[in-house]
Structure formats: structure tokens, C-alpha cells
C-alpha positions as CSV (number, residue, x, y, z in Angstrom):
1,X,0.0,0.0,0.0
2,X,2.6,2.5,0.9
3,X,4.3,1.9,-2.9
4,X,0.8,1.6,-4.4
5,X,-0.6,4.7,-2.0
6,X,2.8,6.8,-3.1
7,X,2.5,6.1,-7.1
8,X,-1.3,7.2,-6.7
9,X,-0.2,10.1,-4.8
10,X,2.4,11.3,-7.5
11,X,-0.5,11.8,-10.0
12,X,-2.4,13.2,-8.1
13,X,0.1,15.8,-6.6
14,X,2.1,17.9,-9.3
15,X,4.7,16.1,-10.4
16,X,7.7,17.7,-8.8
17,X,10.0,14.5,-8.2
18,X,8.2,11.3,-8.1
19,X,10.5,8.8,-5.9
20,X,12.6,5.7,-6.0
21,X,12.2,2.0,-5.3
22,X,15.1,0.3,-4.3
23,X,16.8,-2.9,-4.1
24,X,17.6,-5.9,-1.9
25,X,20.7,-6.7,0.0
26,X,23.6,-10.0,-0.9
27,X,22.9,-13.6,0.6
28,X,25.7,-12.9,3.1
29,X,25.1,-8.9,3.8
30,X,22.4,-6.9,5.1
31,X,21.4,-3.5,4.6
32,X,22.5,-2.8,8.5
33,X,25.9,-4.9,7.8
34,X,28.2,-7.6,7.4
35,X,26.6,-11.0,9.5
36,X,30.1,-11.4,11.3
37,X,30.2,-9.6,14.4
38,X,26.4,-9.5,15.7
39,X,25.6,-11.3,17.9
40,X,22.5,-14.3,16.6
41,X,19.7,-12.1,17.9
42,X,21.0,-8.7,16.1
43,X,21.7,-10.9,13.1
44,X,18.2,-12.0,13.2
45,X,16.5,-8.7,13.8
46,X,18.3,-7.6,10.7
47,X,17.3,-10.4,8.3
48,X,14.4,-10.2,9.6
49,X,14.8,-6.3,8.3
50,X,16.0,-7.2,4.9
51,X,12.7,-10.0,4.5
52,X,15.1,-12.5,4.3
53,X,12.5,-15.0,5.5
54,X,13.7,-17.9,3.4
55,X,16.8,-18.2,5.5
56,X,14.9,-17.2,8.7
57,X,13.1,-20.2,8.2
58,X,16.4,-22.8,7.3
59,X,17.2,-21.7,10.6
60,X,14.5,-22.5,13.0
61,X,15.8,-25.7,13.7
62,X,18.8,-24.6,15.3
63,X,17.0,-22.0,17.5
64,X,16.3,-22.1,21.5
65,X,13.1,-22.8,21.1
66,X,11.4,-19.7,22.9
67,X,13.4,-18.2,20.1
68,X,12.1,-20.5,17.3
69,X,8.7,-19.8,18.7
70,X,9.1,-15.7,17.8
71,X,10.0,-16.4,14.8
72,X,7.7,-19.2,14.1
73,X,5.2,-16.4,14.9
74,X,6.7,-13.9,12.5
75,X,7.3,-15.9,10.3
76,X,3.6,-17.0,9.8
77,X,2.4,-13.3,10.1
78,X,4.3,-12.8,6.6
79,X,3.1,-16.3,5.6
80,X,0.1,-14.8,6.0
81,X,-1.2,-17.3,8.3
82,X,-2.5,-14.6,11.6
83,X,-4.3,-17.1,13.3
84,X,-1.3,-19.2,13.5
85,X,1.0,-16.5,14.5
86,X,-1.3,-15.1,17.3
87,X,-1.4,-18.3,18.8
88,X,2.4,-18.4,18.7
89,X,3.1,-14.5,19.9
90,X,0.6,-13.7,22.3
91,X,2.1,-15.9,24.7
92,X,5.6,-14.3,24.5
93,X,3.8,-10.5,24.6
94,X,4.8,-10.0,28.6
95,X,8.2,-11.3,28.4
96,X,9.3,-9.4,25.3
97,X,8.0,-6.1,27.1
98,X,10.0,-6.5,29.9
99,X,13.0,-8.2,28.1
100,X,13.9,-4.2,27.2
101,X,15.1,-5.3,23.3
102,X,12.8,-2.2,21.5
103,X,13.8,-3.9,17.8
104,X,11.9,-6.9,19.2
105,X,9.0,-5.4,20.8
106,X,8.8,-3.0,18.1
107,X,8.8,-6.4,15.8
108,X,6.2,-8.6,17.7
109,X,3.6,-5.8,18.7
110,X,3.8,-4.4,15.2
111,X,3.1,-8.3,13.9
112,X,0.1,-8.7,16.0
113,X,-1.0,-5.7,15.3
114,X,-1.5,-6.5,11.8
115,X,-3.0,-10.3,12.7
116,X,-6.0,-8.4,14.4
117,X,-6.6,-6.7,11.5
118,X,-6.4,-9.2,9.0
119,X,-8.4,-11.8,11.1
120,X,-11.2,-8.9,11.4
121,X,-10.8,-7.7,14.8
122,X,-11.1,-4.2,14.4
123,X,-11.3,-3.7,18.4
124,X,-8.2,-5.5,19.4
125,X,-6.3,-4.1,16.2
126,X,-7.3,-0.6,17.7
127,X,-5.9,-1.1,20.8
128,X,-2.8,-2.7,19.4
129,X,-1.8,-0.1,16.7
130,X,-2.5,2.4,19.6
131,X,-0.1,0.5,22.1
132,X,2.4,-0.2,19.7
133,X,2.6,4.2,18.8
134,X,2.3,4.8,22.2
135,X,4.7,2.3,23.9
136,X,7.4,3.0,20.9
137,X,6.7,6.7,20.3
138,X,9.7,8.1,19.4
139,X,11.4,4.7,18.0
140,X,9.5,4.8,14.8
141,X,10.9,6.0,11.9
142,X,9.1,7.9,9.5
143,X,8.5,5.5,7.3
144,X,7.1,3.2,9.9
145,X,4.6,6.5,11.7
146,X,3.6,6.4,7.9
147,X,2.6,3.0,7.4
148,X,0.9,2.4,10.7
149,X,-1.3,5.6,10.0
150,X,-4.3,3.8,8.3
151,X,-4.6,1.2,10.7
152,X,-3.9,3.4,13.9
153,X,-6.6,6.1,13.2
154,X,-9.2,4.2,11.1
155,X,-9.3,0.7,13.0
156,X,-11.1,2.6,15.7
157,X,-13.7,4.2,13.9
158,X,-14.4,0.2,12.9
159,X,-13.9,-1.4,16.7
160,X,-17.5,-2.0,17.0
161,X,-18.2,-3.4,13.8
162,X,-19.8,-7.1,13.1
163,X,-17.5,-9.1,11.4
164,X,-16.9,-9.9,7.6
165,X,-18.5,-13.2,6.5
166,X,-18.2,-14.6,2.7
167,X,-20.9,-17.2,1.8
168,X,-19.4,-20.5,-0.1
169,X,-19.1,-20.3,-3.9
170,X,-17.9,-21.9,-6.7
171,X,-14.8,-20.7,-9.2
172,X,-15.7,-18.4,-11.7
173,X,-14.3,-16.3,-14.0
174,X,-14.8,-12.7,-14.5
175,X,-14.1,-9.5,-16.9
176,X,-12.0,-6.5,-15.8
177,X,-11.2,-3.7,-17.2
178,X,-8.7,-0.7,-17.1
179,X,-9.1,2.7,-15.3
180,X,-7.7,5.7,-16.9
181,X,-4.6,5.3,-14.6
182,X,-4.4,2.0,-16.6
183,X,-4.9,-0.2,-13.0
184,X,-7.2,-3.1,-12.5
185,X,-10.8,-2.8,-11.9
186,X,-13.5,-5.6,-10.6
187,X,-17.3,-5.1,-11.6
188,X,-18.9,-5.0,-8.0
189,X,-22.3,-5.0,-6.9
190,X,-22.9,-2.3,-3.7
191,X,-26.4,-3.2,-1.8
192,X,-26.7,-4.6,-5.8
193,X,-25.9,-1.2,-7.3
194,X,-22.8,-2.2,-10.3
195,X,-19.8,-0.2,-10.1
196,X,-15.9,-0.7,-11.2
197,X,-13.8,-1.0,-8.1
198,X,-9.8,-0.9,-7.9
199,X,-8.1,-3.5,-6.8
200,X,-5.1,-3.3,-4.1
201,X,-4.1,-6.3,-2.8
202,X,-1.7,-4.8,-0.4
203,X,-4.4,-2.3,1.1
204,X,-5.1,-2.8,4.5
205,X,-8.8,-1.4,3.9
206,X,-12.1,-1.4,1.5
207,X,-12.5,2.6,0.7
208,X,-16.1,4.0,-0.9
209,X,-16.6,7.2,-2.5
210,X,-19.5,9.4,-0.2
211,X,-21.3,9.6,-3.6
212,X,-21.3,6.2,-4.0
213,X,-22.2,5.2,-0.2
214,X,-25.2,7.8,-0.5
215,X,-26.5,6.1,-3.2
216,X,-26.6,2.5,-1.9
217,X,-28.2,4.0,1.2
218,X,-25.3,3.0,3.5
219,X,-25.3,4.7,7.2
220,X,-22.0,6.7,7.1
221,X,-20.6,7.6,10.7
222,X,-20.3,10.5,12.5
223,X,-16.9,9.9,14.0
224,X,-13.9,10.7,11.0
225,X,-10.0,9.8,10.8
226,X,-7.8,12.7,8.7
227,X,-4.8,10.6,7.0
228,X,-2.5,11.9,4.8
229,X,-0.5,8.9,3.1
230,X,-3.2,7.6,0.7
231,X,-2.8,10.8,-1.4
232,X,0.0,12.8,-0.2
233,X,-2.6,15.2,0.8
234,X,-5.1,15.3,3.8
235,X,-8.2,13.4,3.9
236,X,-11.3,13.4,6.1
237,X,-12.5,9.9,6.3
238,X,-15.6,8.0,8.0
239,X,-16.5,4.6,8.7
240,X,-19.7,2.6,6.3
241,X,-21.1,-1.3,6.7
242,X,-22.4,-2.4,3.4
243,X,-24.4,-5.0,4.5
244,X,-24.4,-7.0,1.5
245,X,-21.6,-6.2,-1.4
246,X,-21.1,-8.7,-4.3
247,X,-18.1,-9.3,-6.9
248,X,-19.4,-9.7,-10.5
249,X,-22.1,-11.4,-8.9
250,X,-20.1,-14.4,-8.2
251,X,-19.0,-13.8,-4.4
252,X,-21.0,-12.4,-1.6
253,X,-19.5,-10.6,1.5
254,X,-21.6,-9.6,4.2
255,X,-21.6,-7.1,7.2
256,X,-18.4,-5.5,4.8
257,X,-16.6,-2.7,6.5
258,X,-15.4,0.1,4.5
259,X,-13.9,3.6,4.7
260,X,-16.0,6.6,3.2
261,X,-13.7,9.7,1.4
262,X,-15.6,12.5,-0.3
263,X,-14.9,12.2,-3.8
264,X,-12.9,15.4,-4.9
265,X,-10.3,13.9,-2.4
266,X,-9.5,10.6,-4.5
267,X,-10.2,11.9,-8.1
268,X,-7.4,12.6,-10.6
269,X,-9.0,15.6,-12.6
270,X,-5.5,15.3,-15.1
271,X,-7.0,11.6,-16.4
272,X,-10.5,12.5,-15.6
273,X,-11.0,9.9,-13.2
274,X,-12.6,10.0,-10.1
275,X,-12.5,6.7,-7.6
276,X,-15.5,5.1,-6.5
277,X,-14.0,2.2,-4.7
278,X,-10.9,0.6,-3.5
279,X,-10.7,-3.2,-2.7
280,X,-7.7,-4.4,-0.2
281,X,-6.5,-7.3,1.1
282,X,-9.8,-8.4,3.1
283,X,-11.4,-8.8,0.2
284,X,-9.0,-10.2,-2.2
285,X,-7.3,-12.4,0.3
286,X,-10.6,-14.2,0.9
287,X,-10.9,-14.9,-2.8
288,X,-8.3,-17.6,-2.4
289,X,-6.6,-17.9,-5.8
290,X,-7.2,-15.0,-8.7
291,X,-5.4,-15.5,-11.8
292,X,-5.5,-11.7,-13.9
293,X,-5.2,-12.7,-17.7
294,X,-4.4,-10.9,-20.9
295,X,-7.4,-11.6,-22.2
296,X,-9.1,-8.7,-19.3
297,X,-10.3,-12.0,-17.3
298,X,-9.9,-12.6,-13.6
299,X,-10.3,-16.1,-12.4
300,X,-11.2,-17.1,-8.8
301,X,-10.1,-20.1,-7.4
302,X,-11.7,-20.8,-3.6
303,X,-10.1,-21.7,-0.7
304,X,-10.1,-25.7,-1.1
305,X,-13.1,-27.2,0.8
306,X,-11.8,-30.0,3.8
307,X,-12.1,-33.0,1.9
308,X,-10.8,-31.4,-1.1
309,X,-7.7,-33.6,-2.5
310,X,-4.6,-32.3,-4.4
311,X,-5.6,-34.1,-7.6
312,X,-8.9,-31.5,-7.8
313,X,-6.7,-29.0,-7.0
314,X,-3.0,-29.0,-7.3
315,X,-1.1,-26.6,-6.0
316,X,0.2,-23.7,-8.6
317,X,4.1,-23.9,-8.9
318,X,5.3,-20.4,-8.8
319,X,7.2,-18.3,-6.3
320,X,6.3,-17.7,-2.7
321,X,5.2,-14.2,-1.7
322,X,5.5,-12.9,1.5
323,X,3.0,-10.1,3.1
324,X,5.7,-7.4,5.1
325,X,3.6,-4.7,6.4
326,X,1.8,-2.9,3.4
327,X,4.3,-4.4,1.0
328,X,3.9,-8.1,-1.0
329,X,7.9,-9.5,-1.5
330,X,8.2,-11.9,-3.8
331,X,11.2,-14.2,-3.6
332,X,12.7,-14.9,-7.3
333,X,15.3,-16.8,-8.4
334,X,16.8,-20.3,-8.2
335,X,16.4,-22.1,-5.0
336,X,18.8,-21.1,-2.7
337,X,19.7,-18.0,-4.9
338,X,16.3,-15.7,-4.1
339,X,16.6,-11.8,-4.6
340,X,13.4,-10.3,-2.9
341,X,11.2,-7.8,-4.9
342,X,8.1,-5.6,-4.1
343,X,4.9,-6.7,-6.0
344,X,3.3,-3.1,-7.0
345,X,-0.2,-4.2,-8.1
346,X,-1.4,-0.6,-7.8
347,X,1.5,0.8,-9.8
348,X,2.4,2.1,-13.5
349,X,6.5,1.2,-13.8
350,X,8.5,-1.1,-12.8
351,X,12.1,-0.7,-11.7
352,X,15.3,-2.3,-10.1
353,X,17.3,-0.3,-7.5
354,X,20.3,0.1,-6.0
355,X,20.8,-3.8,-5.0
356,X,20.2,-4.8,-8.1
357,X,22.4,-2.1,-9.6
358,X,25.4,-3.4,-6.9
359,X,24.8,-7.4,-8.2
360,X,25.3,-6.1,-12.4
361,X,27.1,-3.0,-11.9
362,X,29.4,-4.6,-15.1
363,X,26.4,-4.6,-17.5
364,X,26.5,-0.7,-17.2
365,X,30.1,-0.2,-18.4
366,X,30.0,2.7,-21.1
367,X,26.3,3.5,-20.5
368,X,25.2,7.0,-19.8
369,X,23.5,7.8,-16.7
370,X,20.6,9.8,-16.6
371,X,18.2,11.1,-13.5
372,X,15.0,9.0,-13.2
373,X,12.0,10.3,-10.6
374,X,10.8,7.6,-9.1
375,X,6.6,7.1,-8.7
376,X,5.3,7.9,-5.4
377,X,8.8,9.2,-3.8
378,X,7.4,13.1,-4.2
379,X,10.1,14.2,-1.6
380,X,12.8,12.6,-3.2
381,X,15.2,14.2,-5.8
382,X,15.6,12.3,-9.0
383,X,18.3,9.6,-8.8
384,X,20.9,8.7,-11.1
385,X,20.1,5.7,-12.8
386,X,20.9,3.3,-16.1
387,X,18.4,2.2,-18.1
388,X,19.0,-2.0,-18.7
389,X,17.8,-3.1,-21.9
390,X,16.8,-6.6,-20.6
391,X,16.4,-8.1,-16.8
392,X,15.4,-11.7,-17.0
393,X,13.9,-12.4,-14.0
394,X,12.6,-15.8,-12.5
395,X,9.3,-16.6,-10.9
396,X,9.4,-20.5,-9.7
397,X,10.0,-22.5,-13.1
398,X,9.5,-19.6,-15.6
399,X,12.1,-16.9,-16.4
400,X,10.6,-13.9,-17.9
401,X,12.7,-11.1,-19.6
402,X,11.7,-7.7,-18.7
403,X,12.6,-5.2,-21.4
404,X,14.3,-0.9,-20.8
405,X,14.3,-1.0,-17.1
406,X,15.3,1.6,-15.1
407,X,18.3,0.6,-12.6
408,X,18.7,2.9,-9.9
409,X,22.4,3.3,-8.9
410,X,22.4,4.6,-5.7
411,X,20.2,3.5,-2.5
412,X,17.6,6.6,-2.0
413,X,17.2,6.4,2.0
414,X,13.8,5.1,1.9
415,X,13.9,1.1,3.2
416,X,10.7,0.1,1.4
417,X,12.9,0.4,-1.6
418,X,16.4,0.1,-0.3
419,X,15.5,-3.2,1.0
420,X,14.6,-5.1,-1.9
421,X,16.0,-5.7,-5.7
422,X,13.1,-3.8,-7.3
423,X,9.3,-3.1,-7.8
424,X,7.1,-4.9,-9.9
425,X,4.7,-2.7,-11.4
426,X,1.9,-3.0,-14.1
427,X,3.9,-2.4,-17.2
428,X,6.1,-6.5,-15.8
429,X,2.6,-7.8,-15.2
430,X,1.2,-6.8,-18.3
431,X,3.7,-8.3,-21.0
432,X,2.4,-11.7,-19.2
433,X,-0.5,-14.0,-20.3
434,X,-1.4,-14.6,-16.9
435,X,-0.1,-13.7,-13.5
436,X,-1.8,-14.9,-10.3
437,X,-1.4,-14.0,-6.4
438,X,-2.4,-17.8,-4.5
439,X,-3.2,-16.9,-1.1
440,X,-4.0,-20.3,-0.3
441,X,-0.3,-21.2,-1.1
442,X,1.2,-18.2,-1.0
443,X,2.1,-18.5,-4.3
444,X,3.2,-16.0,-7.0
445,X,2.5,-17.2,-10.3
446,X,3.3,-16.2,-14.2
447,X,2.4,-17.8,-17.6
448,X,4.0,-16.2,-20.5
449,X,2.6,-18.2,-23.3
């Protein structure tokens, strides 16, 4: 959300400098350092930093297990699996506090804070977001006040909300089309009223234009959040229920929560677009499996019933993707070899950054540099960068060569982007036949013919 947020920000605001992405660290080095010489918890904390969860995970086994159950926890939270790693962290809440390590409470309270909200409950996520700014005030960077700021102020207006139920359905396969910002839209069904949503699967929350939520009758609240990060510019915000909401008439979601902005605040005059609706990962996440084709098709996979066997439903080989905060990392690569990039769903260009720059730097011999502005980075200055005339880039058994890509040679000071190889934007995914985020495997998946 925060790379999606930005890049939908940078339109929106006059395009002074857009901002960088960046790029992920070595097997053997870290954005905070060289391995040798930390001691195992400080190495941790700072893989853990770089979303080197692939070898977090090859070394559980050698853990203390109080240890290996913290990680086992955090590990699951980017897994994507909150049920799971509440029932692993809760039980380590007390000790951690009083253990005095900030980087780890920081770490664990941030994690549950995030598997109340994607389980659906608003009221513990309320408290948590608002213990985990309180008891850290001070200890968060910017980047980090910035993320939490969704969840912080608008989980409360939600604490007293019903849960989110989806009724059972079958696959199905649906057409989507393109907004004027050339994104990904769903045909939805508001209190059965059609509309075109966005889709962001890193979005913590469902948003609803006030035009649209007075139309479908929806009760809007009195009580309002102002945020700032969605657009780069302030936002006065209230709290809906739309009791029954529908995707192409194929799924239906009940007692669905969703966050009310007045239109001029999410329109884009420039494209002559204006918003009505924003779907995020409670929504999309409970659709299972959705496969986006070149053909302007979505298909919907379900989560497999309990007697369901692997024959009816094999498991889609691709690579695993990880949920870190309001970003989705993708490992790619060879086994063993895995260079971690943000998934930008919501995004126009893709890019590599500094990492990835550090890794090829010989493929750039003789080639002039130029400045690139970098979507959704308003405050940052253009940065030097190459332009590579082919990455090749490998998601499970498929390689897929992405063509004039913009290398970034320097890292920009911003870790959402200095911590991975690159982003992923619209203009990768659409030069495939099919791409598809599994959330029942956690699977990122591509299909180029």
C-alpha cells in the first residue's frame, strides 16, 4: 500500500519529483551490515529487516526454542497465516516487554498488530496499533509512523463493527477492465448497485466514495479519521457497513466494513478519473486464488473445501510471496539464490534499484547515466540511474525477460525500496498472459505463453 498509496499520490500531486524504489541486499550482507560480528539475535533482527525470510526459516531448527517460537510467529504473520502466529506471539507479549530489546517489541507488537486486523478484529487491532505508537513513540521512523497511519486512526472508527462473513461459492471467471490510470478494476455489486472497483491487494482497507455510499443508502458515521498517506494530501475519512456487497455477482461478502472519502479527495482531474471504490486485502485475500489474464479475465479459485484432495486442486508452482507490512515481497530466483522484490499491483512502472544495480554494476560499463523520478517518492530528488535493456527475472519455473528497465544506482534512504532488488509494477505484469497472487499457497505465479 505505501508503494501503491505513493505512485497514486504522485499523480495526483504535481509532479515535482516522483520517488525511487530500491533494491535488496547480498545472501551474506544486510542493509545494517556484514553477519560477522552480531551477535545471533542482532543478526536476526536484521534479516528479519532485509525479508530475508527464506533463510529465517532454514534456521529454526537450530533455534532455543522460545526463540524459534518468535519467529515461528513472525514468520507465519508474513506467511500470512494470523491465526497461527497469534497463537504463537501472544504468549511471549509479557516477556518481550520487559525483556527491554525495542527492535523486538517493536517487531512482535507491530506483527500482532496486523494479525488483528487481518483476522477482522477491528477492536483489538485498535488497541494494538494504539499501544504499539504509544509504547514506541519516538522509536519509529518515518517510514514506519507512515505506514501504521491507516490502521492506527481508522481501525477505531471500525472497533465496533460485526465481522466480515463470505458465503461458499464456486470458481468463476470474471471480466475487468482498465481505469484511466491504466490499473485493475472488478465489476462490484454495492447493496446490488454495479460499479468498477480498484483492486489493491496490499491495502489494509475497502474505501467508498460518499457519492457512492449515499447512493446505496449506506449509514456513514459520525466519528472521521484525517490521513494523509493515501494521497500525499489530507483526507477526512468516516466509517460505512455495506451489508451486502457482491463481486461480479459471483461472491457475496456480508456485514463488509469500508472507509467513506468525499470524492474530490481521491479523483485525478489530469485523467478525468474519479474513484469510487478501492478493494484491499480483506477482500482479495478471501478470494483464495485470482489469476488476472491478458485476455481482461480474472479467475477465482476458492479456498479448497476440507475434503478437497490435491488431484482436484494441485497446488500452482510459482514463487512464494510474503506479506511485510503494506508491502507483497516476492522471492525470485533459483532455490537457494532468491533476490526479494516488491509486487506493486497498484503501480504504473517497474524498476530495479540500488541492490540490483550493486549485483550487475558490469552490464553498465559505457552506458550513460541519466536522472530518473521515481513514482510515489514526491520528496525525493531524482536519482541517477541506467536504463537495462533486458532483466530476465525468474518466478518459480518460468524466467521472464523484462525489457528498458530503469536501474537505480544509488540506494535513495527510503527502506521500502532500499530493501529489496526492485518493484514490480503494471507495465512487468502486463507483458504476461497470466499472473496470479495464490493466497492459499502463497504463491506467486506467471504464464508467458
Amino acid at each position: 500500500m505505501a508503494l501503491a498509496g505513493a505512485g497514486l499520490a504522485a499523480q495526483q500531486i504535481p509532479p515535482t519529483q516522483p520517488a525511487p524504489d530500491a533494491q535488496q541486499g547480498q545472501s551474506e550482507q544486510v542493509h545494517t551490515g556484514t553477519t560477522s560480528g552480531l551477535d545471533s539475535e542482532a543478526r536476526l533482527e536484521a534479516l528479519l529487516g532485509d525479508h530475508q525470510f527464506l533463510r529465517i526459516e532454514a534456521e529454526l531448527p537450530q533455534m532455543p526454542p522460545e526463540q524459534a517460537q518468535f519467529y515461528r510467529g513472525i514468520l507465519a504473520n508474513r506467511n500470512n497465516d494470523p491465526k497461527a502466529s497469534l497463537r504463537l506471539l501472544e504468549p511471549l507479549v509479557d516477556k518481550v516487554a520487559a525483556g527491554g530489546n525495542a527492535v523486538e517489541e517493536k517487531i512482535l507488537s507491530k506483527a500482532l498488530a496486523e494479525d488483528y486486523l487481518r483476522t477482522g478484529d477491528m477492536a483489538k487491532a485498535a488497541r494494538a496499533y494504539e499501544t504499539l505508537e504509544s509504547r514506541l513513540q519516538g522509536r519509529l521512523s518515518t517510514e514506519e509512523q507512515d505506514e501504521i497511519e491507516l490502521p492506527l486512526k481508522l481501525a477505531p472508527l471500525a472497533a465496533a463493527n460485526p465481522p466480515m462473513t463470505v458465503e461458499p461459492y464456486e470458481p468463476f471467471v470474471l471480466q475487468i477492465t482498465r481505469n484511466p490510470l491504466g490499473l485493475t478494476e472488478l465489476p462490484v455489486y454495492v447493496d446490488a448497485r454495479p460499479h468498477s472497483w480498484m483492486m489493491d491487494p496490499t491495502a489494509p482497507f475497502n474505501l467508498i466514495s460518499r457519492s457512492e455510499a449515499k447512493e446505496a443508502g449506506l449509514k456513514v458515521s459520525d466519528e472521521f479519521a484525517v490521513i494523509h498517506t493515501l494521497t500525499g494530501r489530507p483526507m477526512q475519512v468516516h466509517m460505512t457497513v455495506i451489508p451486502r456487497f457482491t463481486i461480479g455477482g459471483r461472491i457475496t461478502f456480508r456485514n463488509m466494513t469500508a472507509f467513506v472519502f468525499e470524492d474530490a479527495d481521491y479523483s485525478f482531474p489530469r485523467s478525468h478519473y474519479q474513484v469510487e471504490g478501492e478493494l484491499g486485502y480483506a477482500a482479495l485475500s478471501a478470494l483464495g486464488s485470482l489469476t488476472v489474464t491478458s485476455d481482461a479475465t480474472i479467475e477465482v479459485r476458492p479456498f479448497k473445501p476440507p475434503l478437497a484432495t490435491e488431484k482436484e486442486d494441485p497446488p500452482m508452482p510459482g514463487a512464494r510471496f510474503f506479506l511485510d507490512g503494506d508491502q507483497m515481497i516476492v522471492a525470485l530466483g533459483s532455490k537457494g539464490q532468491e533476490r526479494m522484490y516488491a509486487v506493486d499491483a497498484s503501480g504504473q512502472q517497474t524498476y530495479m534499484t540500488s541492490r540490483y544495480y550493486d549485483e550487475h554494476t558490469e552490464n553498465f560499463a559505457g552506458q550513460k547515466m541519466e536522472l530518473f523520478s521515481i513514482p510515489g517518492a514526491q520528496n525525493k530528488p531524482p536519482q541517477p540511474a541506467f536504463v537495462a535493456e533486458t532483466v530476465s527475472l525468474t518466478v518459480g519455473p518460468t524466467t521472464v525477460p523484462a525489457h528498458y528497465i530503469q536501474v537505480i544506482t544509488e540506494p535513495v534512504g527510503w527502506a521500502a525500496l532500499d530493501d529489496v532488488y526492485g518493484v514490480l509494477g503494471m507495465d512487468f505484469l502486463d507483458q504476461l498472459k497470466s499472473y496470479t497472487f495464490d493466497y492459499r499457497t502463497m504463491r506467486f505465479g506467471v504464464r508467458t505463453e
